[in-house]
NUPAPA-317829 format. One record per residue (C-alpha): residue in one letter; x, y, z; chain. Coordinates in Angstrom, 3 decimals, decimal comma. Example, Ala and Ser with C-alpha at 12.3 -4.5 7.8 and 13.67 -1.06 7.14 Angstrom:
2
{code->A&east->12,300&north->-4,500&up->7,800&unit->A};
{code->S&east->13,670&north->-1,060&up->7,140&unit->A};
REM end
This chain:
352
{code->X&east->7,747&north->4,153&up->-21,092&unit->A};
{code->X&east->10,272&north->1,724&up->-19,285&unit->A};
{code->X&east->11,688&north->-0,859&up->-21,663&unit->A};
{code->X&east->12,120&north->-4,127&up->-20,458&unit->A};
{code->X&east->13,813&north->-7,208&up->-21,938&unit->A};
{code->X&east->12,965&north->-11,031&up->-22,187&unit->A};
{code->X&east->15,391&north->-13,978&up->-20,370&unit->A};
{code->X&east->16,396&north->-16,084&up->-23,411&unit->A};
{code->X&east->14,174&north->-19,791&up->-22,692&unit->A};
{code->X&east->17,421&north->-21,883&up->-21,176&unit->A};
{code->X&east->18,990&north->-24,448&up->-23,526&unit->A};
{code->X&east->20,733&north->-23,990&up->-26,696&unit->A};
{code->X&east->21,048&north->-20,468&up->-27,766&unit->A};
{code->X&east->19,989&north->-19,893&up->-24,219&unit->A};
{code->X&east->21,523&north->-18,942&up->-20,436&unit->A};
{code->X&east->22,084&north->-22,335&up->-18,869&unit->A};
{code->X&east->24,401&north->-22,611&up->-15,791&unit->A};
{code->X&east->24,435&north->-19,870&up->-12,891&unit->A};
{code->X&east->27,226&north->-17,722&up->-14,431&unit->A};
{code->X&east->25,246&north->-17,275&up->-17,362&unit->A};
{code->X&east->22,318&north->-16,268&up->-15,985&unit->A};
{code->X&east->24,155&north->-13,657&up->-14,333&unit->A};
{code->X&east->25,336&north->-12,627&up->-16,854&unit->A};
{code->X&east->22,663&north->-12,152&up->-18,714&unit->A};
{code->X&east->20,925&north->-9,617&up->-16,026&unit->A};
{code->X&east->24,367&north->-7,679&up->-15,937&unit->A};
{code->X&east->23,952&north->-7,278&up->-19,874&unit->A};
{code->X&east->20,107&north->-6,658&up->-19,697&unit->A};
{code->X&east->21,875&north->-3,748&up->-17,138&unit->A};
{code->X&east->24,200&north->-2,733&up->-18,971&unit->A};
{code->X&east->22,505&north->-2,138&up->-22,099&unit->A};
{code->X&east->19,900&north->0,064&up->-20,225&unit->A};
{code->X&east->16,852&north->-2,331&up->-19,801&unit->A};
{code->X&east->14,732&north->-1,949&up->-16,707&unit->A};
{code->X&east->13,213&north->-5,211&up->-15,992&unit->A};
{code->X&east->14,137&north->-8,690&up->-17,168&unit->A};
{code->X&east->11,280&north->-11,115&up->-17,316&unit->A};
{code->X&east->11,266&north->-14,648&up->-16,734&unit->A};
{code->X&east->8,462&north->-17,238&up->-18,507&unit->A};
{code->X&east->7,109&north->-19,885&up->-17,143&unit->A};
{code->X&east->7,374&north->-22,477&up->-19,733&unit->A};
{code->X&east->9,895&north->-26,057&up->-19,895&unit->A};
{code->X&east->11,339&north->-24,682&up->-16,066&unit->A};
{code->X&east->10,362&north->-22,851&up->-13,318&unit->A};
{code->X&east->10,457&north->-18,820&up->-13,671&unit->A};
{code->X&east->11,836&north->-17,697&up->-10,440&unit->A};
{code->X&east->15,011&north->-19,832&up->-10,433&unit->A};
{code->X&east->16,685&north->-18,079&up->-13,022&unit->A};
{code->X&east->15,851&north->-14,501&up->-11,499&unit->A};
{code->X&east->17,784&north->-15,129&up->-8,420&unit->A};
{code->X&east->21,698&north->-15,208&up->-10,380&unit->A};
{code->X&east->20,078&north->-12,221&up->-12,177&unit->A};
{code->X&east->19,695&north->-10,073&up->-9,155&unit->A};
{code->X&east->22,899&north->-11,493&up->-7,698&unit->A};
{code->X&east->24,371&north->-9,970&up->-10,769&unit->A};
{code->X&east->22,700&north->-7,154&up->-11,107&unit->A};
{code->X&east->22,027&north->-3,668&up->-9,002&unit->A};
{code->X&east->18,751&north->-1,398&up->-10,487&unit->A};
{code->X&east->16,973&north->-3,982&up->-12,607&unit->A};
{code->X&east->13,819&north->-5,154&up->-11,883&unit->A};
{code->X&east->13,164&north->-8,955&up->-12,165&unit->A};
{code->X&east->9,498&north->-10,404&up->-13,185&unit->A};
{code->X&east->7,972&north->-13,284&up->-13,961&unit->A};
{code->X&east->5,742&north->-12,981&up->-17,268&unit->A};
{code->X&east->4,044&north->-15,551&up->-16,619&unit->A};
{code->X&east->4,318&north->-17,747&up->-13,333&unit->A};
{code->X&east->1,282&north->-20,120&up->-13,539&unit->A};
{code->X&east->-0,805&north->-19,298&up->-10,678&unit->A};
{code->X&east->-3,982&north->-22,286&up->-10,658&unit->A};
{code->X&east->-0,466&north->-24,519&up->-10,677&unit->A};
{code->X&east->0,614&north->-23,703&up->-6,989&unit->A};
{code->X&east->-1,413&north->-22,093&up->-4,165&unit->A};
{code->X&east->-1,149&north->-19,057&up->-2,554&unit->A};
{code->X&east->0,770&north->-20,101&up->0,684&unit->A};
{code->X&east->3,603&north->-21,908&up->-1,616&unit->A};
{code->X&east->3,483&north->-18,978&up->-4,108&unit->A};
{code->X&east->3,362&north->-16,334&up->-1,279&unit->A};
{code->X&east->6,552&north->-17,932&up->0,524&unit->A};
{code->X&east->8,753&north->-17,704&up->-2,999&unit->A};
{code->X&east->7,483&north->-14,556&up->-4,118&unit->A};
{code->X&east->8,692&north->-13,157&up->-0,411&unit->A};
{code->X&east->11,823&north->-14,651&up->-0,229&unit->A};
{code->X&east->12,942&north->-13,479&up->-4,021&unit->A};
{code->X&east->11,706&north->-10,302&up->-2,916&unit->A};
{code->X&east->14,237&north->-10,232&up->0,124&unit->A};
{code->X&east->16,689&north->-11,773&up->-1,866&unit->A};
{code->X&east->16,512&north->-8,936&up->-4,541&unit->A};
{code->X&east->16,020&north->-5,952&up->-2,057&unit->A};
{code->X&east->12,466&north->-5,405&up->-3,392&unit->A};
{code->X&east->13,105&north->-6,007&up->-7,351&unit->A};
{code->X&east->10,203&north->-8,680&up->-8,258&unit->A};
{code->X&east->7,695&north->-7,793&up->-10,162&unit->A};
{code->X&east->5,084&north->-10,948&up->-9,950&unit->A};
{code->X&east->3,762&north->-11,601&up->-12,994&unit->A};
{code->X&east->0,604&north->-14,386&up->-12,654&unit->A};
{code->X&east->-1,595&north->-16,251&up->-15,412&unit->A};
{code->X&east->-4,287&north->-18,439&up->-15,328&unit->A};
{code->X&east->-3,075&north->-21,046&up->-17,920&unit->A};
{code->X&east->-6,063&north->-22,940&up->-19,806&unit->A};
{code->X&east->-7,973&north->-25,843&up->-18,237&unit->A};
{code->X&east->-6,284&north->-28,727&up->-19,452&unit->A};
{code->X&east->-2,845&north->-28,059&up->-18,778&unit->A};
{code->X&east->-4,162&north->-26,690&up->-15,181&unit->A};
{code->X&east->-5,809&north->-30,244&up->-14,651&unit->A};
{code->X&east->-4,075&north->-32,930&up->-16,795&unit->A};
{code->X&east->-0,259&north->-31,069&up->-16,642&unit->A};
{code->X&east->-0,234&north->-29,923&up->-13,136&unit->A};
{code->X&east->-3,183&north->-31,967&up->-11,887&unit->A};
{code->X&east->-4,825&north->-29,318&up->-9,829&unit->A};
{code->X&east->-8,166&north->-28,177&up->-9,665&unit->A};
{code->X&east->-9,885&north->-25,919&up->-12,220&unit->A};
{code->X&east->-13,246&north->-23,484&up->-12,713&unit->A};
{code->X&east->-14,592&north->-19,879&up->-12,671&unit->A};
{code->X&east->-10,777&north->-18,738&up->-13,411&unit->A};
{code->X&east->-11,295&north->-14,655&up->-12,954&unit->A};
{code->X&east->-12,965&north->-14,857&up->-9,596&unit->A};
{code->X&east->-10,336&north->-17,857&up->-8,364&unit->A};
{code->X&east->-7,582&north->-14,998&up->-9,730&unit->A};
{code->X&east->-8,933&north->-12,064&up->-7,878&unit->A};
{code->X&east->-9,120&north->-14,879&up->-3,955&unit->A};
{code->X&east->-5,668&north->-16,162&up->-4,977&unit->A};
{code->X&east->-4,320&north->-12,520&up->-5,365&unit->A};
{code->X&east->-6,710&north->-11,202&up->-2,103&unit->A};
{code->X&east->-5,609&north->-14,395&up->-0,499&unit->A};
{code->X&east->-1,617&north->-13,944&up->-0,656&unit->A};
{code->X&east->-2,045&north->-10,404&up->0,275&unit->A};
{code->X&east->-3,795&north->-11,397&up->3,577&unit->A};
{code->X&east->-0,709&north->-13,776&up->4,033&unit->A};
{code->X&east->1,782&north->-11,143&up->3,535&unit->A};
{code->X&east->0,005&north->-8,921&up->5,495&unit->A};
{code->X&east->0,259&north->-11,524&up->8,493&unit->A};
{code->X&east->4,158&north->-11,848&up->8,106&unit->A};
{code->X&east->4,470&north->-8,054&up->7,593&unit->A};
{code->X&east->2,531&north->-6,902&up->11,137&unit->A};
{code->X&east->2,511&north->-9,989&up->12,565&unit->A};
{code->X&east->-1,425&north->-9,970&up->12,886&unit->A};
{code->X&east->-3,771&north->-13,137&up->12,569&unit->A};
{code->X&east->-4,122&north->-14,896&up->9,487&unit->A};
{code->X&east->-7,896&north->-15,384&up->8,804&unit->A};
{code->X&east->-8,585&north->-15,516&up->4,974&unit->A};
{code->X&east->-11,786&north->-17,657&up->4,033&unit->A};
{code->X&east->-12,559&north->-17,692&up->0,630&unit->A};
{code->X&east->-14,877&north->-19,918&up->-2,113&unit->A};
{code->X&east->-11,586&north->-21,527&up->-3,691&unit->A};
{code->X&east->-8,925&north->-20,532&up->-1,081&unit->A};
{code->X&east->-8,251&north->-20,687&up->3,087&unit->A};
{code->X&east->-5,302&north->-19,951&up->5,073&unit->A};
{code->X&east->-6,110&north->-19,764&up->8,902&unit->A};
{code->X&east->-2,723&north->-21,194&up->10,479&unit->A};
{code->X&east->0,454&north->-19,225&up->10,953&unit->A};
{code->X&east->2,471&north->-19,813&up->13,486&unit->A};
{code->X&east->5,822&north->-17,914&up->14,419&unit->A};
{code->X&east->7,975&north->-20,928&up->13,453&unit->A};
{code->X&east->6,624&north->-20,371&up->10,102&unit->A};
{code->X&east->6,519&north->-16,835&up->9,569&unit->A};
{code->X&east->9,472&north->-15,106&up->7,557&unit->A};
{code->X&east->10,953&north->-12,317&up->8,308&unit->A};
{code->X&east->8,935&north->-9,208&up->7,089&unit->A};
{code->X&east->10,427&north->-7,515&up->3,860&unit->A};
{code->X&east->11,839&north->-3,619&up->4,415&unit->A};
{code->X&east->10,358&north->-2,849&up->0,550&unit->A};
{code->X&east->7,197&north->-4,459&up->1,134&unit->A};
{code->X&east->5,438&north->-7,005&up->-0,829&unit->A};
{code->X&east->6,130&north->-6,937&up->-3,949&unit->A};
{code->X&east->4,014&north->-5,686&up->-6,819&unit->A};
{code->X&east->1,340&north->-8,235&up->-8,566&unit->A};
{code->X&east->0,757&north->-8,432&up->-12,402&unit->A};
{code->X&east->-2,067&north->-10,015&up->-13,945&unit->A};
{code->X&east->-1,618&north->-11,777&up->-17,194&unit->A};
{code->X&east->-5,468&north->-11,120&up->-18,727&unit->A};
{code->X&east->-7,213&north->-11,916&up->-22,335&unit->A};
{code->X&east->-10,597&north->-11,408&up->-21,481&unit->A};
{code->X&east->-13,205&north->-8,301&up->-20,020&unit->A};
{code->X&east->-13,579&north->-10,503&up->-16,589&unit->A};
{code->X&east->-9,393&north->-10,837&up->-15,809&unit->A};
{code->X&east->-8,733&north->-7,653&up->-17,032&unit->A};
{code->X&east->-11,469&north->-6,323&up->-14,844&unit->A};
{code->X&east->-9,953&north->-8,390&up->-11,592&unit->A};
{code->X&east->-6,469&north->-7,067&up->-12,833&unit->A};
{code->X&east->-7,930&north->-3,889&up->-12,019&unit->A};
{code->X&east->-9,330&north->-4,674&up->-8,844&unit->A};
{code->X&east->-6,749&north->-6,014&up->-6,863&unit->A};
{code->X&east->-3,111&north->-5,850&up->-8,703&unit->A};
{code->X&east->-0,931&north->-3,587&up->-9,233&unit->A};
{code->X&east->-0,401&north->-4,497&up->-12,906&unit->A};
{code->X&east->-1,964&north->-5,685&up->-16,224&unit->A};
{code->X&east->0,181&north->-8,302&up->-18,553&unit->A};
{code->X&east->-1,727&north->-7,851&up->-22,193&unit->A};
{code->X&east->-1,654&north->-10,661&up->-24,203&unit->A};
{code->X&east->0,648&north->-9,848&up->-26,976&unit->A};
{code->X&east->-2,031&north->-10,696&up->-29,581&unit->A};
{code->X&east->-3,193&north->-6,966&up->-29,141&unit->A};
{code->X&east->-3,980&north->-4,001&up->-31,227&unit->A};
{code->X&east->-3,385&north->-0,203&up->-30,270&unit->A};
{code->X&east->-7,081&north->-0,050&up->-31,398&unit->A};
{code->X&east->-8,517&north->-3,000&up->-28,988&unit->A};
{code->X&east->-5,987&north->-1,561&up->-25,992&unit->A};
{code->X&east->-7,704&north->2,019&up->-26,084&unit->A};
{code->X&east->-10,942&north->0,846&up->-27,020&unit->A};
{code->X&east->-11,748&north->-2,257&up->-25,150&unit->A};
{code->X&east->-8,676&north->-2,957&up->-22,421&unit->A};
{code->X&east->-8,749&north->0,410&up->-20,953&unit->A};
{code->X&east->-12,266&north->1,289&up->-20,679&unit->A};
{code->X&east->-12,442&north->-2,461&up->-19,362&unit->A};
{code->X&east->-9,819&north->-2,006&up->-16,703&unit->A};
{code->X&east->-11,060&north->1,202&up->-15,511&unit->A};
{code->X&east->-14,057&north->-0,760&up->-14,254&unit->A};
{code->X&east->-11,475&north->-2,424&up->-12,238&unit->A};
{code->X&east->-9,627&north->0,161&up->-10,640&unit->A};
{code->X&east->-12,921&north->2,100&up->-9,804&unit->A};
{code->X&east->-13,416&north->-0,858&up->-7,057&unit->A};
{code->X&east->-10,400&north->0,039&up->-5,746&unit->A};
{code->X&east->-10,887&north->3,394&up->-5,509&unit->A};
{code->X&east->-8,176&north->3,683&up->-7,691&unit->A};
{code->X&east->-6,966&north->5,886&up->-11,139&unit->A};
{code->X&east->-5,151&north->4,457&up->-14,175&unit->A};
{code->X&east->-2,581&north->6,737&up->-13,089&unit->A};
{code->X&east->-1,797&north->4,584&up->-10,107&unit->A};
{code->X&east->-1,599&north->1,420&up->-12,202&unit->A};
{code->X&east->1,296&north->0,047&up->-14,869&unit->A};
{code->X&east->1,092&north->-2,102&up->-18,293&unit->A};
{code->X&east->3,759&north->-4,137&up->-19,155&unit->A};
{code->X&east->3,157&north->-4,679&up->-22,417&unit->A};
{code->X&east->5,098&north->-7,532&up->-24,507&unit->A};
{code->X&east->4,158&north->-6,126&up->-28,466&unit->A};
{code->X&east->4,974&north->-8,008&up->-31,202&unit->A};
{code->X&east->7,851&north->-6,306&up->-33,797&unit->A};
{code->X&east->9,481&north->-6,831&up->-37,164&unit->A};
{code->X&east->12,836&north->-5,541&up->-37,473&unit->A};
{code->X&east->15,995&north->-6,043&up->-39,053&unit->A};
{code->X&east->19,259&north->-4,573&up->-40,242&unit->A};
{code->X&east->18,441&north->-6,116&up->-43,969&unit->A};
{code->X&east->15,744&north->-6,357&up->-46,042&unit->A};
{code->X&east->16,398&north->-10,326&up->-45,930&unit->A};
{code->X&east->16,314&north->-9,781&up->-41,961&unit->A};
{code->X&east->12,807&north->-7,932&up->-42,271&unit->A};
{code->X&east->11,395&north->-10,632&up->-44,758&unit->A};
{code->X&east->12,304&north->-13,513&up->-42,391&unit->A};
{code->X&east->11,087&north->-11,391&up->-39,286&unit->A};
{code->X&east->7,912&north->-10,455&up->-41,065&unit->A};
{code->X&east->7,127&north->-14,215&up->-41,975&unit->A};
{code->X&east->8,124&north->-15,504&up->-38,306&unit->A};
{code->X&east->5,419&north->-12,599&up->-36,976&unit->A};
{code->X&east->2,656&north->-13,779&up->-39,568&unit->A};
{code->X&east->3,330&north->-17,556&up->-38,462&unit->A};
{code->X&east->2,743&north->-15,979&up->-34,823&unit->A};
{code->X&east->-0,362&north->-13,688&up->-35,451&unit->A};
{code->X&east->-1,953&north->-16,426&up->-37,063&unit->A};
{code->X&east->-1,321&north->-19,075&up->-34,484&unit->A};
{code->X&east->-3,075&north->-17,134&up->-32,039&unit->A};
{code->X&east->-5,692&north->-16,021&up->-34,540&unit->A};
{code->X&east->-6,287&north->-19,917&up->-34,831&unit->A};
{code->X&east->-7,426&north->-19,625&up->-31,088&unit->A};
{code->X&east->-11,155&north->-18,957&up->-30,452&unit->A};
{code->X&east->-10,656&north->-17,696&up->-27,163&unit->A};
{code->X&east->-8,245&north->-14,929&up->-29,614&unit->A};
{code->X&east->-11,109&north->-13,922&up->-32,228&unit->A};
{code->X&east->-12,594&north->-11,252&up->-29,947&unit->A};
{code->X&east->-9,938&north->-8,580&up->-31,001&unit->A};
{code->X&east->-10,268&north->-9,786&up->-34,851&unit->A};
{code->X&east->-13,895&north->-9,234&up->-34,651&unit->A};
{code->X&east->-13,051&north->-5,814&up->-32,808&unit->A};
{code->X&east->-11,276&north->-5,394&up->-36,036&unit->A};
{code->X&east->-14,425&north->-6,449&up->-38,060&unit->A};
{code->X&east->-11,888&north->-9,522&up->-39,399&unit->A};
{code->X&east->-13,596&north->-12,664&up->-38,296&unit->A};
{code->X&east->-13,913&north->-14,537&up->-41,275&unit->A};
{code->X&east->-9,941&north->-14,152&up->-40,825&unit->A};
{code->X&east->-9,971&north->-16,173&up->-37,370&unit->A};
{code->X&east->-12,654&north->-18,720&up->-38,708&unit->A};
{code->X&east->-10,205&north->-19,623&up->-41,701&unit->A};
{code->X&east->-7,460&north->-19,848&up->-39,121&unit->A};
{code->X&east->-8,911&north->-22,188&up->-36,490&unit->A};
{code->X&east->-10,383&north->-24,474&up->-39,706&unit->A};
{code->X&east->-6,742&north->-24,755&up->-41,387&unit->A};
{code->X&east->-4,927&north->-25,404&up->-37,935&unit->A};
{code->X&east->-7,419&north->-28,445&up->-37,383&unit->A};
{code->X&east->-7,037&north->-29,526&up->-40,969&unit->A};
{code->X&east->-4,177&north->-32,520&up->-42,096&unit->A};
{code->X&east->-2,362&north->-30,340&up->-44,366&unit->A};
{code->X&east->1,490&north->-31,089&up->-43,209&unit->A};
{code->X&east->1,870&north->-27,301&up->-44,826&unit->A};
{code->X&east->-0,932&north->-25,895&up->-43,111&unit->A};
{code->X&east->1,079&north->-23,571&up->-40,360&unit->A};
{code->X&east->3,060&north->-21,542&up->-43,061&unit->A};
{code->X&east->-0,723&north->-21,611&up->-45,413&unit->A};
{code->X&east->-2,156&north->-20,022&up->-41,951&unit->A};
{code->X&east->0,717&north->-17,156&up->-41,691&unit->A};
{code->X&east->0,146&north->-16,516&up->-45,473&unit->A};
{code->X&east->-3,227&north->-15,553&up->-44,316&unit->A};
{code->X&east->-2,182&north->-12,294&up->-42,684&unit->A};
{code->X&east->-1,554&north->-9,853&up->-44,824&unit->A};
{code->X&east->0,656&north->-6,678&up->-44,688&unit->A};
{code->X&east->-2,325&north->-4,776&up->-43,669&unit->A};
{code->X&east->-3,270&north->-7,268&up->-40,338&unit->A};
{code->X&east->0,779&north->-7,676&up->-39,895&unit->A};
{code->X&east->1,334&north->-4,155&up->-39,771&unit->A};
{code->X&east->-1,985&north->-3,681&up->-37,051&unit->A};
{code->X&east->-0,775&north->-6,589&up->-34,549&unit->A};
{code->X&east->3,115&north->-5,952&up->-34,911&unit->A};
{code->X&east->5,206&north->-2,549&up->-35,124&unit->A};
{code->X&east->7,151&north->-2,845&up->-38,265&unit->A};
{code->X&east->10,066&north->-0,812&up->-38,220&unit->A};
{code->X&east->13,981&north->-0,514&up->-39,144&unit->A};
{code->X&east->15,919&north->-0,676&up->-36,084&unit->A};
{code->X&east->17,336&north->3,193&up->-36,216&unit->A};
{code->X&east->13,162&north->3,936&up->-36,286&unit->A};
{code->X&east->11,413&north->1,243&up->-34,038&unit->A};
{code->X&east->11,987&north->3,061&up->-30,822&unit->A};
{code->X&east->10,380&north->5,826&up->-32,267&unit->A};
{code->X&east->7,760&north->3,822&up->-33,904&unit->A};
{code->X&east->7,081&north->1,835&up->-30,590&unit->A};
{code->X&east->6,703&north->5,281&up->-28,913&unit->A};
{code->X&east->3,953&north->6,785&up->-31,386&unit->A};
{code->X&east->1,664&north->3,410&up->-30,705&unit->A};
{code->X&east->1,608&north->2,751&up->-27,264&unit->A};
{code->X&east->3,623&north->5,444&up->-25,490&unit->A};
{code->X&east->0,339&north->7,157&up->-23,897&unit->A};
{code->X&east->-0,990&north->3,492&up->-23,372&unit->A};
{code->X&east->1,779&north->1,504&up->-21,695&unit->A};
{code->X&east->4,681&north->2,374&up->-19,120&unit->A};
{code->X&east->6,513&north->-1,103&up->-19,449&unit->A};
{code->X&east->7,343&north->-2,426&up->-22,982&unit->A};
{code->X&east->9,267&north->-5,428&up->-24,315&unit->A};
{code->X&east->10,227&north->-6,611&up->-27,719&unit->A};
{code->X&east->8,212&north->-9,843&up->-28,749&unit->A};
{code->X&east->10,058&north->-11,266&up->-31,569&unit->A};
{code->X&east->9,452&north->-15,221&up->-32,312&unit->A};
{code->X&east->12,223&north->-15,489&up->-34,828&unit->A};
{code->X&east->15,600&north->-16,181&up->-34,857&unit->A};
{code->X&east->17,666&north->-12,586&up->-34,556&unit->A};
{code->X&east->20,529&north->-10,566&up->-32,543&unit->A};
{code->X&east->19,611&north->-9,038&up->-29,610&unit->A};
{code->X&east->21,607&north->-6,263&up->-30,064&unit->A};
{code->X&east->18,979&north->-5,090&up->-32,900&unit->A};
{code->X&east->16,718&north->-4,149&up->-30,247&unit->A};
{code->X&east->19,916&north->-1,343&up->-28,828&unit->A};
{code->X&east->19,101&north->1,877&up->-30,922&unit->A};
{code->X&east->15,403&north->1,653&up->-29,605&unit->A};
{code->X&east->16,255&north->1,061&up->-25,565&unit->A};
{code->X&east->18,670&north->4,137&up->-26,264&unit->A};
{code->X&east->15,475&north->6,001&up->-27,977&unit->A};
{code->X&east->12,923&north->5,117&up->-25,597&unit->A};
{code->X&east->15,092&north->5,999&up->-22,246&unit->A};
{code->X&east->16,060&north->9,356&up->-24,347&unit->A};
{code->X&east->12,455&north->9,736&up->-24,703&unit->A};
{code->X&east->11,746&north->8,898&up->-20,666&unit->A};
{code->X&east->14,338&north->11,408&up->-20,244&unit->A};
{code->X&east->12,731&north->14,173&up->-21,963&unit->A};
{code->X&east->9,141&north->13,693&up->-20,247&unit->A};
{code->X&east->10,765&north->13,370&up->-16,781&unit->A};
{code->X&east->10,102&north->10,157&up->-16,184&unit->A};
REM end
């Protein structure tokens, strides 16, 4: 399992000017991480990537997520390209749907039928790709997508590593099941279970890959898991109440309450979504009181730092091959050091 670290959202607290964002890919480096990942949320997620490979030699550089149904895939397929030169073959392009009303009210582009537009935006910017890497005719007609004009002028130059590798954020059976079909990758969403991975995910994204004539063997998940940790018990107690805020804000979300009913907890996501709509100033810390030790300890890995590697490891080590620490509270990222050094010990030791 390859262990993979977040960029810090820019701003206070945060990498903000060039030199700090270079620096933070040399430390993500340095401290033995294997990709950084870049979000798509107040900026743009490729921006920041490019000091980080400037700065950097090994590390791979991802974006988890860039919104897809926000650009199209000519504009996407030119900047996914040219980061891909301008790493030497690093990117790892993460892609997510978004939900309907940012996609048409925030961004103001068109919406519907979001896992088949997925798979024609994925098939379509491989078809461009293809063009600039033989130098054949570009002829992709799709339902949502078509890209029939490419002249020379306009072609890049084609990349020595190839195009690089596509991840599919998914939260449902029908983008899992496209994830399958035409990436390369599967993005979870981090309200997951061990249980719901290996009992719905997998089976789910097998159907995938068998249109692709494909094994899961052939195919990574980059898994971003939710953790409590701390070098104090007053550091576990605040982490443990920032998680159960988190769990229960997407356990508020009905698109969510699949994997609580998977867990035969529904009533849990019903009482959620009604206290999240309710006018109770208090009701977001009454919503994380909701999930008790027994629902904390399913979604998150709750562990000391000296044992979360290993604890990490025994969940989803013969699930995932790409991990990162998802930790919506306020802590040192050093805390997450003992458990990169465990899980590359533990690469090390199954050849990988």
């Amino acid at each position: 399992m390859h262990v993979d670290a977040k960029l810090a959202k820019p701003g206070p607290g945060g990498p903000a000017t060039l030199a700090e964002l270079t620096e933070e890919g040399r430390r993500a480096e340095r401290e033995g991480y294997h990709a950084l990942w870049s979000a798509e949320s107040s900026g743009d997620p490729f921006l920041p990537l490019v000091p980080a490979a400037q700065g950097t030699e090994h590390l791979r550089l991802g974006t988890a997520i860039a919104v897809a149904f926000a650009r199209n895939p000519m504009s996407l397929a030119y900047t996914a390209h040219h980061l891909q030169l301008l790493s030497g073959g690093r990117l790892l392009l993460g892609l997510g749907s978004q939900v309907k009303p940012h996609i048409e009210r925030r961004f103001g582009m068109p919406w519907s039928h979001p896992a088949p537009r997925m798979r024609e935006f994925v098939e379509a910017m491989r078809a461009i790709w293809s063009c600039w890497q033989t130098g054949g005719k570009l002829d992709f007609r799709g339902e949502f997508y078509s890209h029939t004009l490419m002249t020379p002028f306009f072609a890049p130059e084609p990349s020595p590593w190839g195009p690089p590798k596509i991840f599919v954020a998914a939260v449902g059976d029908r983008m899992t099941e496209v994830a399958g079909a035409v990436c390369d990758g599967l993005l979870p969403h981090p309200f997951t279970t061990e249980r719901f991975l290996r009992e719905r995910t997998i089976p789910t994204l097998k159907r995938g890959l068998v249109q692709s004539g494909r094994a899961l063997g052939e195919f990574s998940i980059s898994l971003s898991g939710l953790v409590v940790s701390g070098k104090t018990e007053e550091d576990m107690a605040r982490a443990a109440a920032g998680v159960r805020r988190q769990i229960a804000f997407y356990g508020s979300t009905p698109a969510y309450h699949s994997v609580l009913a998977h867990h035969v907890w529904p009533d849990l996501g019903t009482e959620l979504t009604a206290l999240s709509k309710s006018a109770d100033p208090d009701r977001w810390r009454r919503m994380g009181d909701l999930v008790d030790d027994e629902v904390l300890g399913t979604f998150a890995v709750v562990a000391e730092p000296d044992r979360l590697g290993a604890a990490v490891h025994a969940r989803f080590g013969d699930l995932v091959d790409r991990f990162s620490f998802y930790a919506p509270y306020d802590h040192d990222p050093a805390v997450w050091l003992p458990a990169v050094a465990e899980l590359n010990s533990s690469n090390r030791t199954a050849g990988s």
